[in-house]
N, C-alpha and C positions, 0 to 999 in steps of 0.2 A: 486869113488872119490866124496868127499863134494863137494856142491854147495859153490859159495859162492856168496853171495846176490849182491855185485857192482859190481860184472862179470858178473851177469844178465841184470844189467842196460842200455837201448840200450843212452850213454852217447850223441849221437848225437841228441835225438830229446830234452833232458831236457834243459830249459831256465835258466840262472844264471842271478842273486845268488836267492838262497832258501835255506829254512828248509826242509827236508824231514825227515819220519821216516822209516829208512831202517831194524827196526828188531824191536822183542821183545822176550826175552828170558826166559822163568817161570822155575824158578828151584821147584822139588818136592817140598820142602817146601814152597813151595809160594810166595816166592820173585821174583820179575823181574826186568829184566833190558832192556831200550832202547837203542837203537845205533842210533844216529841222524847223518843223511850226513848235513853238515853249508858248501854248497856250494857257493864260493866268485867270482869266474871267472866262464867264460863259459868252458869246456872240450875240450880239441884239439882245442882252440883257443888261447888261452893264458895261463900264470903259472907265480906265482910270482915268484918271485928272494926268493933262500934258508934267506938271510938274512931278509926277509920280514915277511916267514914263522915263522922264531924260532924267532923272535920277540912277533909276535904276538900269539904265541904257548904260551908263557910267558906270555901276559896281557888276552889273552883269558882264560888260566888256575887261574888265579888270579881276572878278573873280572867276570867272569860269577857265578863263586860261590857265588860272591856277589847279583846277580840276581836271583838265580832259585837254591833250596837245591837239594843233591842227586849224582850231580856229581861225578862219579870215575875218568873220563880221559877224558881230550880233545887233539887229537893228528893228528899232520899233517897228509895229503893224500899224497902216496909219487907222484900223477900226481899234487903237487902243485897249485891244484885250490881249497884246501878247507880243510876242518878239519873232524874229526868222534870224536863223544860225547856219552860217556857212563853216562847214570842216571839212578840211581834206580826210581823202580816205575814204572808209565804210566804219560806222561805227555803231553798234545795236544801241537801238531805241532804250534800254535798260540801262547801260553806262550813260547818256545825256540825261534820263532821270535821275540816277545818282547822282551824277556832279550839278545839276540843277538845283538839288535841294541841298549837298553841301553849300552850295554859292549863297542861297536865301538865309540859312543859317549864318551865316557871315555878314550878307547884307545888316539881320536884326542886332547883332553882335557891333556893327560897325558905329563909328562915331564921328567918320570924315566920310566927303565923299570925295574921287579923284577928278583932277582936271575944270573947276570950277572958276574959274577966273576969265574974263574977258579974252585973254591971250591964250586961254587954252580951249575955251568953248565958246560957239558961236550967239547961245544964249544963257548966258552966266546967270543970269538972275531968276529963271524956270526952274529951279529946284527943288524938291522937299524929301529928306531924308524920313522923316515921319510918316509920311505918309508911301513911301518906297518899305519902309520894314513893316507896316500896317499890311499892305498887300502881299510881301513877303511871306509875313504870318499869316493868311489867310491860302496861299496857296499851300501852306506847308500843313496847317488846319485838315484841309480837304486831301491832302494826298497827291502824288503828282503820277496821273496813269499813263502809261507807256500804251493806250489803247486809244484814240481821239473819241471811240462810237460806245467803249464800256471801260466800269471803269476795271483796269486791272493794273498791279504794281509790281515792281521790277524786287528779285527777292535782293536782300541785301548781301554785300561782299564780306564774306569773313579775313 
């Protein structure tokens, strides 16, 4: 039976929220990809609410592209405490923290959100922008550490 990598993770000692980098995959011809965990809550202590998630599933797939090239998927965790980020490349843990908290910043700022209609989302009526920049501010409150096990923070770009 496959591993798989966040069933290894002992979820109880890791401190939220953080960037982690949970994998990298090199295909023969030399392309790779990372799998970033954008942990927002702590694990078995809290989970947002599904309308929180597929909110913010919608502006994090819409603003982080505007931060950071390469993205293929950013897609809920189904223990609702956080997200998994596919990018091509190699990209340090410190740049996905930055462009993470430019994106939250944007989220709280925002006053639409994208793709919400029956013909563009499969469940158009699961949403809540309130409560998406609520959690937005609460991750950006606490800081977002590029360390899963302590917390430590990515310095800033001048």
């Amino acid at each position: 039976m496959a591993q798989v990598e966040s069933f290894l993770l002992d979820h109880n000692k890791v401190i939220a929220p953080y960037v982690r980098l949970a994998g990298t995959e090199q295909h023969t011809k030399g392309a790779s990809l990372q799998k970033y965990d954008l942990r927002f809550l702590q694990p078995n202590k809290d989970a947002m609410p599904t309308s929180a998630v597929h909110t913010l599933e919608h502006l994090l797939a819409t603003y982080m592209r505007d931060e950071i090239e390469g993205i293929v998927d950013i897609s809920p965790m189904g223990c609702r405490t956080g997200f998994y980020m596919i990018i091509w490349d190699e990209h340090d843990p410190a740049d996905i923290a930055r462009a993470l908290k430019a994106t939250l910043e944007k989220v709280i700022g925002t006053e639409t959100v994208p793709a919400v209609s029956a013909l563009e989302c499969g469940n158009y009526r699961d949403h809540s922008l309130f409560a998406a920049k609520e959690y937005s501010k609460q991750v950006l409150d606490s800081g977002i550490s590029i360390d899963a096990f302590e917390r430590k923070f990515a310095e800033p770009v001048n």
